[in-house]
C-alpha positions in Angstrom: 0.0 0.0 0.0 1.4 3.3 -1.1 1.3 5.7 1.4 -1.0 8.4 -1.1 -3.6 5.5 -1.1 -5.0 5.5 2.8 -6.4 9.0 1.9 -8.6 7.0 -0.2 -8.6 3.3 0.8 -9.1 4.4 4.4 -10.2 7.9 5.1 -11.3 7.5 8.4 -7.8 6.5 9.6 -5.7 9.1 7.7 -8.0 12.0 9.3 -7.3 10.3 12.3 -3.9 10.6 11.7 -3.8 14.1 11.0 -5.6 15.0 14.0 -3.3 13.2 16.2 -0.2 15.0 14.6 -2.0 18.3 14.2 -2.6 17.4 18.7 1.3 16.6 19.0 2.2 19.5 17.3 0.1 22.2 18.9 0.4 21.0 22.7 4.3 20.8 21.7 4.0 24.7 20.7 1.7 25.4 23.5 4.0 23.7 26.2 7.0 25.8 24.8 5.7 29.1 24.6 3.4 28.8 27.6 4.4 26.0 30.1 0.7 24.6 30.0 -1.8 22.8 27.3 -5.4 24.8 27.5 -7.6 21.7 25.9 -10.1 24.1 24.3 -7.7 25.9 22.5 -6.1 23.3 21.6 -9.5 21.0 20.5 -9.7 24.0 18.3 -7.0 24.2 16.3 -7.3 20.5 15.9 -10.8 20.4 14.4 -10.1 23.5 12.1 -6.8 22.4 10.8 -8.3 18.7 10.2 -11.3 19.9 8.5 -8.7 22.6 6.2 -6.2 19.9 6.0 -9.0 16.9 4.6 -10.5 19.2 2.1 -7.6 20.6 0.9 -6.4 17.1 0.4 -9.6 15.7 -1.0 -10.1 18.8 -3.4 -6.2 18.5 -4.9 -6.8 14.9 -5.9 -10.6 15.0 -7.2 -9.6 18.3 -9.0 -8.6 17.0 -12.9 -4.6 16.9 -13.6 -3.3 19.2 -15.9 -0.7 17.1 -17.3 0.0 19.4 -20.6 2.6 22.3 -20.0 1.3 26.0 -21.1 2.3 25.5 -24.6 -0.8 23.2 -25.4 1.3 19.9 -25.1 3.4 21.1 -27.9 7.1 20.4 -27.0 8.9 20.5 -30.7 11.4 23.0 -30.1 11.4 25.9 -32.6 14.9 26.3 -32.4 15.8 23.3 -33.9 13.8 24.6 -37.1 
């Protein structure tokens, strides 16, 4: 299982997984700058930066690929002319 796969195979799991890194993160910040975790704030964060974080991520992939570069997928090279 490729690792850009559990966004889709298992959803559930990698949002879990970004909640619990976005909750190590923060309370890491939080114990640095402050010295103490405030749960709210920190609850917070989490649930805003998962919901940002999943629909960022689920937008990117459903959007369509551009796979053709700004010249309309022509790549001849004039020069060469």
């Amino acid at each position: 299982m490729e690792s850009d796969d559990i966004a889709v195979e298992r959803p559930i799991l990698a949002t879990a997984v970004v909640a619990a890194v976005a909750t190590v993160a923060y309370v890491g910040v939080q114990l640095v700058l402050d010295g103490a975790v405030a749960a709210a704030e920190t609850a917070a964060f989490v649930l805003i930066f998962t919901v940002v974080y999943v629909a960022g991520a689920r937008y990117l992939r459903e959007r369509p690929s551009d796979s053709d570069d700004a010249t309309g997928g022509d790549s001849t090279d004039d020069a060469a002319e």
